[in-house]
C-alpha positions in Angstrom: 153.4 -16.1 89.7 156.5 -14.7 91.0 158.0 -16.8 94.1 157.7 -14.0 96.4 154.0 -14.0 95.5 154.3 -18.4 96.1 156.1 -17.7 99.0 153.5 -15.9 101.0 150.1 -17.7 99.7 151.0 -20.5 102.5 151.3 -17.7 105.1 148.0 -16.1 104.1 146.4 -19.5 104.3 148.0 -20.1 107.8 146.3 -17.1 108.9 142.8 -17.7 107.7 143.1 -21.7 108.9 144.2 -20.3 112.5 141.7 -17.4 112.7 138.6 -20.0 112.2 137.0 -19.7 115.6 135.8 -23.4 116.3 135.3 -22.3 119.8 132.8 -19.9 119.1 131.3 -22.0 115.9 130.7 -25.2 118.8 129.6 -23.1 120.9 127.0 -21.2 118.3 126.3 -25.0 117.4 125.3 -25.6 121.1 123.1 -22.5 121.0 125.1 -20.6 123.2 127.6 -18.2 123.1 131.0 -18.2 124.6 132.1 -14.7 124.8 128.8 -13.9 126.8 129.0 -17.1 129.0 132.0 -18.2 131.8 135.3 -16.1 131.6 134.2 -15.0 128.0 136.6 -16.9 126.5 136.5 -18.8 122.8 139.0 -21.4 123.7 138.7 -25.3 125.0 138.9 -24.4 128.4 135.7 -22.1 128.9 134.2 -24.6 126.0 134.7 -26.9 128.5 133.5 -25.5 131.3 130.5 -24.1 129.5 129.5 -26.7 126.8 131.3 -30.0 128.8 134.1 -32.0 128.9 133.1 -33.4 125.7 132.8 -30.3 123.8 135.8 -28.7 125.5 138.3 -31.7 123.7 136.0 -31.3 120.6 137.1 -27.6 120.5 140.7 -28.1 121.8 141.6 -30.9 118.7 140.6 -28.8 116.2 142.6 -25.8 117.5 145.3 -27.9 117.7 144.6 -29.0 114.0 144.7 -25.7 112.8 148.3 -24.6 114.2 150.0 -28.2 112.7 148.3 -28.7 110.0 149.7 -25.0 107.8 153.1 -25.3 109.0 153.3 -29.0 107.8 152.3 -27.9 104.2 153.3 -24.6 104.3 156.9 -24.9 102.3 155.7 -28.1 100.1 152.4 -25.3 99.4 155.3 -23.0 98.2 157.3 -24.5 96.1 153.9 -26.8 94.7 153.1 -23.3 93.4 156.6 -22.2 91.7 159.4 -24.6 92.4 162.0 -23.2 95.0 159.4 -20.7 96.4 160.3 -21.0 99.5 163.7 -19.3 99.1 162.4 -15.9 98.5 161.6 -15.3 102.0 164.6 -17.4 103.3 164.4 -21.3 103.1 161.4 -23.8 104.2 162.4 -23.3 108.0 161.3 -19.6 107.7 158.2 -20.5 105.5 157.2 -23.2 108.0 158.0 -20.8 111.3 155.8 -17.6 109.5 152.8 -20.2 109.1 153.1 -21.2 112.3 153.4 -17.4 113.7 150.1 -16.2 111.5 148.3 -19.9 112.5 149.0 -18.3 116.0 148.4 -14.9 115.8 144.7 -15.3 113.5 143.8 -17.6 116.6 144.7 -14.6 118.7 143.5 -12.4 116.6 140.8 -13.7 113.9 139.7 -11.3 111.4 136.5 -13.3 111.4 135.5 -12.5 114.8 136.5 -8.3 114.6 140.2 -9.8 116.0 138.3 -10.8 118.9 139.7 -14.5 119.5 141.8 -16.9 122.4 144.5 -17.3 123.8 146.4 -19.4 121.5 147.5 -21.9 123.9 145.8 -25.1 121.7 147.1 -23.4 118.6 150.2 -22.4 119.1 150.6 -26.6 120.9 149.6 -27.8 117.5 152.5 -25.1 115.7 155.0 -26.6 117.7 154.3 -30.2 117.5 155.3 -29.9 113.8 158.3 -27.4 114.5 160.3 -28.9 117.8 158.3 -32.2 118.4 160.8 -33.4 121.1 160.4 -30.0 123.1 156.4 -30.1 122.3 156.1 -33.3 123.8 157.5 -32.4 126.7 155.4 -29.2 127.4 152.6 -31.1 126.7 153.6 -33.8 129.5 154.2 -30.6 131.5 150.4 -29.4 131.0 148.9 -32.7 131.9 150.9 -33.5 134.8 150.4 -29.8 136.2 146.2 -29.8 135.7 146.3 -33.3 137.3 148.2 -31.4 140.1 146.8 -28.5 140.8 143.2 -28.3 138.6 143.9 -25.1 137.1 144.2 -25.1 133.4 146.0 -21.4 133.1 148.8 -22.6 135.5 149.5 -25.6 133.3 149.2 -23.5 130.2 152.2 -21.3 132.1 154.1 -24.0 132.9 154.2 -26.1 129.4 155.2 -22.7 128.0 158.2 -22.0 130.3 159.4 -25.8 129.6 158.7 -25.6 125.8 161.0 -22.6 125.6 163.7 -23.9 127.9 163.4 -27.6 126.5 164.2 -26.1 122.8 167.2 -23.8 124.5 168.6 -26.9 126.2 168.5 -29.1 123.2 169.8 -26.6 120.6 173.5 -26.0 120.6 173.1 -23.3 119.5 169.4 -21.5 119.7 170.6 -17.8 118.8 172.6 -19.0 115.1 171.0 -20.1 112.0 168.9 -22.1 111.1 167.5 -22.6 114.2 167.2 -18.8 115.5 163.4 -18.4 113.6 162.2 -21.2 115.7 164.0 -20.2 118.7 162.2 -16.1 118.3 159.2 -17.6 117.8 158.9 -19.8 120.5 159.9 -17.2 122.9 157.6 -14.6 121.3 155.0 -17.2 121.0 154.9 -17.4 124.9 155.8 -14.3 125.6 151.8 -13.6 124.0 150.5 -16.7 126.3 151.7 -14.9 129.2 150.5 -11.6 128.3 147.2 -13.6 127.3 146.9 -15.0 131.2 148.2 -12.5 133.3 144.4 -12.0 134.2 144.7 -15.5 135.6 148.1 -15.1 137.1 146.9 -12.3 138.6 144.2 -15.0 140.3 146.5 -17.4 140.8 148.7 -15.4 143.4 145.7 -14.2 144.6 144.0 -17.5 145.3 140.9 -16.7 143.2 141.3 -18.8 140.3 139.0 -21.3 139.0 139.7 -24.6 139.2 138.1 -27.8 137.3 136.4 -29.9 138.9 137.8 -33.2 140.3 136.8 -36.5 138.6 137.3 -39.7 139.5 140.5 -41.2 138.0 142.7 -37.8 138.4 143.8 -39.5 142.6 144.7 -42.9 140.3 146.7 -41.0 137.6 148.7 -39.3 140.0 149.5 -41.5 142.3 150.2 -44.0 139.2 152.6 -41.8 137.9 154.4 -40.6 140.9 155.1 -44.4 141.2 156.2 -44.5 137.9 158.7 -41.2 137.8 160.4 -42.3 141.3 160.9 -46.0 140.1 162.4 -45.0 137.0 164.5 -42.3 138.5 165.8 -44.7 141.2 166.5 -47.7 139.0 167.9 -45.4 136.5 170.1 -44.0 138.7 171.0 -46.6 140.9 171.8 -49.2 137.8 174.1 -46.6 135.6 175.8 -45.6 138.8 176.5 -49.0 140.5 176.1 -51.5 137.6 176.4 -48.9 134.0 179.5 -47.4 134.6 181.4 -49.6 136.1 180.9 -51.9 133.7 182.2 -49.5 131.4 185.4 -48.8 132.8 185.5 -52.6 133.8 185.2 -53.2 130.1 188.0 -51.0 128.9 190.5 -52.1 131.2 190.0 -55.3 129.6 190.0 -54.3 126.3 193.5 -52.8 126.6 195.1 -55.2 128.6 193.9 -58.1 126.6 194.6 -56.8 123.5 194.5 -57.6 120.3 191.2 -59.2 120.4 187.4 -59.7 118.8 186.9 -56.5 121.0 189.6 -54.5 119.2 188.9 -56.0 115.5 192.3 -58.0 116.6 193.9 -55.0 116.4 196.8 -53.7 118.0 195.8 -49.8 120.1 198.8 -50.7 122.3 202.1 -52.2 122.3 201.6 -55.5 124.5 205.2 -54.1 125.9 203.7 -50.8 127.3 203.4 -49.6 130.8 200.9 -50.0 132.9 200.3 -46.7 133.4 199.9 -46.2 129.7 197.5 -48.8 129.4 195.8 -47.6 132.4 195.4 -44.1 130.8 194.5 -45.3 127.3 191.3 -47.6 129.1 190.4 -44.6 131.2 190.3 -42.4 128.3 188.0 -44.3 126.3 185.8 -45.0 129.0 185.0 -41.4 129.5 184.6 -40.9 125.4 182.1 -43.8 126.3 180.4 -42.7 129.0 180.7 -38.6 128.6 178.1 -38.4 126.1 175.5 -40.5 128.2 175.5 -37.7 131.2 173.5 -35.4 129.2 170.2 -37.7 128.3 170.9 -39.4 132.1 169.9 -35.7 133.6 167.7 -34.8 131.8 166.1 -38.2 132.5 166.4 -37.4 136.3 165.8 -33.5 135.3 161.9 -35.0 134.1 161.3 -37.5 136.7 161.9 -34.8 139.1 159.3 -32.9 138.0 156.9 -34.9 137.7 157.5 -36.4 140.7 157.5 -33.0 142.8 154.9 -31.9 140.7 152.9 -35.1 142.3 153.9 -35.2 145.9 152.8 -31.6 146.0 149.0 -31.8 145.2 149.2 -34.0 148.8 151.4 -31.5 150.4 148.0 -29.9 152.4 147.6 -33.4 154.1 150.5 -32.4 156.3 152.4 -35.7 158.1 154.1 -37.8 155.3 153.0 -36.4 152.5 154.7 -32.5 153.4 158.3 -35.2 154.6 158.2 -36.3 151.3 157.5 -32.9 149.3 161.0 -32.2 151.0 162.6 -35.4 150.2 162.1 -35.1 146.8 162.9 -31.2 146.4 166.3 -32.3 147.8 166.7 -34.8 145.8 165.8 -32.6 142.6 168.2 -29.8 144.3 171.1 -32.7 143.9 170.1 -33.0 140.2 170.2 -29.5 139.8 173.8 -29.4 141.3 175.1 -32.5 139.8 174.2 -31.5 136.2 176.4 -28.8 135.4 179.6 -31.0 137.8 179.0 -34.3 135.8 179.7 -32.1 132.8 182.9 -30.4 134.0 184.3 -34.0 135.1 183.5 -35.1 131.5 185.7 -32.7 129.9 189.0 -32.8 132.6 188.3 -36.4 132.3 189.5 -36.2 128.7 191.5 -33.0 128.8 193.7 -35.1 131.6 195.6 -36.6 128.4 196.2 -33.4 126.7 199.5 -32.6 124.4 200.4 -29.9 126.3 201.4 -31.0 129.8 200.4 -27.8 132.0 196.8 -28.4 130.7 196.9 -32.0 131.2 198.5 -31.6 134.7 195.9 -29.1 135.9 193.3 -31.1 134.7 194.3 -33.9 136.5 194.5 -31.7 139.5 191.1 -30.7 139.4 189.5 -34.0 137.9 189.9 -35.6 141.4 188.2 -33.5 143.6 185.5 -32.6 141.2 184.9 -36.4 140.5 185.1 -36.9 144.3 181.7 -34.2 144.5 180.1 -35.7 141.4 180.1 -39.3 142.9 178.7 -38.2 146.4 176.4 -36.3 144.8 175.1 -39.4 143.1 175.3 -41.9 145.4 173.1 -39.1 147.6 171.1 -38.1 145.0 170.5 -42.3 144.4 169.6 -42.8 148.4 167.1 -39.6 148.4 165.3 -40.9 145.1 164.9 -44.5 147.0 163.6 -43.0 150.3 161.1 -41.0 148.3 160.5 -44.8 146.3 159.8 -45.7 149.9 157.3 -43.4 150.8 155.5 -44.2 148.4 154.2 -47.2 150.2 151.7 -43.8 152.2 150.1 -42.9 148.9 146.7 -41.0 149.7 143.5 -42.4 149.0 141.0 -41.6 146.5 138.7 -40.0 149.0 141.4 -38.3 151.0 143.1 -37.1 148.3 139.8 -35.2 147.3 140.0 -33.2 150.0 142.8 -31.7 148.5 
């Protein structure tokens, strides 16, 4: 077989696995059929709504199934057939992202169904667990937090794509270069179909006509669990690395330096005892920020998430008026003080280092602007520290089970 041939079996096979219509086959098992019944939809969500919660998770595993399973054998199915396969249309990363595109698109699309099929959301989830699992999990946290919110399963659908494609931008380096630009088009093309697939529902959803699930008894406890958990975590977090963390850190360094050579330097010598002060003072300061500068990143995005979530939360209370609107705003200004602080905390981490550059016009400006920008990126924690604990606070007026119904 010639490895162009090997090369595209996998594909082929993607596409068949992803166009088998297990909505419709569970539904047909049921004695009912989905494209005549609810919003005429083959997916989980009408399965659901139709057949029952049961079916509905019966139908929405095996979708998922069927998108991770043929991109986690599609290059090994390759190059099983004729050794380096995969290479003929471009390495395993573009075998892997084609099955995951057809696994997609036959769900979409299924030839088995006249291309009558879903809208891919359970699918293309399963695709993308196997291609950016880091950026999958975090769309799915998005879905569930959002359908606890608000009930509406197309609104969480919309939302877990829009953080999928901005979680995988974020974390890439680079998204647009190679290797990683066939994930990156796909993910945003992927989407991009989701979107077009709801914009029925989005239409709804401005409207106020959408459907909603309805409630069940432990979605009040799950909420109000996990706005608990997002605002302690975000507090402690924040309160410990600002006021305990780093100043530790710098603490530590000073040390280091000063007391020189020691266990801490591998006794040896990264300063003559005999320096300055000022020297030593530099060389501890400068370490510490090495230390500490690659911390900020995961630290944001831990607030970035805990922010959400917790919004996400206070919001499906927001009708309830009194507290529960006081602390919607608490916490969009403390998310709007994440927001700002991000993109600061980054610029003080480079003049921090760039303050000791060779070439004294760069290190002088840098240690011009270092000052005031640290001076904004501290009040901006300490403020962003005092909201996330007022919001802690509030927590204490958590809704009730049966008043958080009425919502």
């Amino acid at each position: 077989m010639p490895p162009l041939a090997a090369a595209l079996v996998p594909l082929i096979v993607a596409y068949l696995v992803g166009a088998l219509p297990f909505g419709y086959l569970v539904g047909r098992f049921r004695g009912v059929n989905l494209f005549q019944t609810g919003s005429g939809n083959i997916g989980a969500t009408n399965a659901g709504r139709v057949l029952g919660r049961k079916y509905g998770a019966i139908v929405f595993v095996l979708d998922l199934l069927k998108g991770a399973a043929p991109v986690a054998v599609a290059a090994r199915l390759a190059d099983a057939l004729v050794p380096g396969a995969s290479d003929a249309i471009g390495g395993p990363d573009v075998v892997r992202v084609g099955a995951a595109a057809l696994a997609f698109l036959g769900h979409v699309f299924p030839v088995y169904l006249g291309f009558r099929g879903g809208k891919g959301v359970a699918t293309g989830a399963g695709t993308v667990f196997v291609l950016v699992p880091l950026a999958a999990t975090l769309a799915i946290t998005t879905w569930v937090v959002v359908l606890f919110a608000s009930r509406f399963v197309s609104l969480a659908s919309l939302a877990a794509g829009a953080v999928l494609v901005l979680a995988h931008l974020v974390a890439s380096r680079a998204p647009f270069t190679e290797p990683v630009f066939p994930v990156t088009l796909y993910l945003i093309a992927g989407t991009a179909m989701v979107f077009v697939k709801h914009r029925a529902n989005a239409k709804r959803l401005l409207a106020g006509s959408e459907n909603a699930i309805g409630d069940f008894p432990m979605r009040q406890p799950v909420l109000r669990g996990l706005h608990v958990l997002v605002l302690g975590l975000w507090f402690g977090g924040a309160a410990f690395f600002n006021f305990g963390a780093a100043t530790a850190i710098f603490d530590s360094f000073k040390e280091v330096v000063n007391a020189g050579p020691s266990d801490r330097t591998a006794y040896r010598t990264i300063i003559p005892a005999d320096a300055e002060q000022k020297d030593k003072d530099a060389l501890a300061s400068a370490l510490a920020g090495s230390a500490v500068g690659p911390v900020f990143p995961r630290y944001f995005a831990m607030q970035a998430v805990c922010a959400a979530i917790a919004l996400l939360t206070a919001l499906s209370w927001f009708r309830l008026g009194g507290v529960h609107r006081v602390r919607v705003f608490v916490i969009a200004f403390a998310t709007a003080t994440v927001i700002a602080g991000w993109p600061i905390s980054n610029e003080v981490a480079r003049l921090r280092l760039e303050r000791f550059n060779p070439d004294a016009t760069i290190a002088a400006a840098a240690k011009a602007a270092f000052v005031s920008w640290h001076f904004v990126s501290l009040g901006l924690s300490i403020v962003t520290v005092g909201a996330a604990g007022v919001a802690l606070a509030l927590a204490g007026r958590l809704p009730g089970d049966q008043q958080g119904r009425g919502v």
